[in-house]
C-alpha positions in Angstrom: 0.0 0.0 0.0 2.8 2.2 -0.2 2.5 2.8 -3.8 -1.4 4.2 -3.3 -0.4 7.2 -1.2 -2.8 9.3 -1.9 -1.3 13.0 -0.4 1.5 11.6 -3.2 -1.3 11.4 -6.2 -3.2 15.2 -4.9 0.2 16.4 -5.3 0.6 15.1 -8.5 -2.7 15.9 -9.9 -2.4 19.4 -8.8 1.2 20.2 -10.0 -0.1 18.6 -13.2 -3.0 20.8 -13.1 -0.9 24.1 -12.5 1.9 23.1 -15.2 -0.7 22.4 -17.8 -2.3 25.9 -17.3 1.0 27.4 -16.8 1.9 26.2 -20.1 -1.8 27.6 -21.6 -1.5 30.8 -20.2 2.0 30.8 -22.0 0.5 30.1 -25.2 -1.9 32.8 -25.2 0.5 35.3 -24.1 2.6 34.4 -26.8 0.1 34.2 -29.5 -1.3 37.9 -28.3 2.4 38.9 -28.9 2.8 37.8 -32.5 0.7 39.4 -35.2 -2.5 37.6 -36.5 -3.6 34.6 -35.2 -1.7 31.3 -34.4 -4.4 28.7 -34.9 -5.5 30.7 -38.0 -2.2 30.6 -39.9 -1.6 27.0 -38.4 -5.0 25.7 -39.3 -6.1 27.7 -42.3 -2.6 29.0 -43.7 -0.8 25.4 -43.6 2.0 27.9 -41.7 4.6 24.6 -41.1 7.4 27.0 -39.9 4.8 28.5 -37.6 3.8 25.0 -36.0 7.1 24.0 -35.7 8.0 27.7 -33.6 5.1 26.7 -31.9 6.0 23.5 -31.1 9.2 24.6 -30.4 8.2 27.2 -27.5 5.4 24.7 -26.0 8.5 22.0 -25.6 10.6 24.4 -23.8 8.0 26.3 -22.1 7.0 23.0 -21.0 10.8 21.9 -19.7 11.3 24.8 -17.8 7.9 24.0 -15.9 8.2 20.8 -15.4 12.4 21.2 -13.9 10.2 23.5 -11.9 8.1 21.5 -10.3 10.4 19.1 -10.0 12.9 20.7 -8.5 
């Protein structure tokens, strides 16, 4: 029964929880900064250099949270 600690798995949910919107909140302070729309040029556009910049900042963003949380 060690495994099934729960304070362990609330702890793990939340720091989830908080990194995931972390990383949102990123997103759509980045997309406010560039020009036009993101998801427009991504979606509509076919913008691959776009997605990969995207891509790109969500991996790091996401790095940097999760050495974070970590610690």
């Amino acid at each position: 029964m060690e495994y099934l600690n729960f304070k362990l798995i609330i702890a793990s949910v939340l720091y989830s929880v908080i990194g995931i919107s972390i990383l949102m909140l990123s997103f759509f302070v980045i997309d406010k900064l560039t020009p036009g729309t993101l998801w427009k040029e991504i979606i509509e556009e076919h913008n691959m250099a776009l997605a990969i910049m995207a891509a790109a900042f969500m991996i790091a963003v996401a790095l940097i949270i999760s050495s974070a949380i970590h610690g």
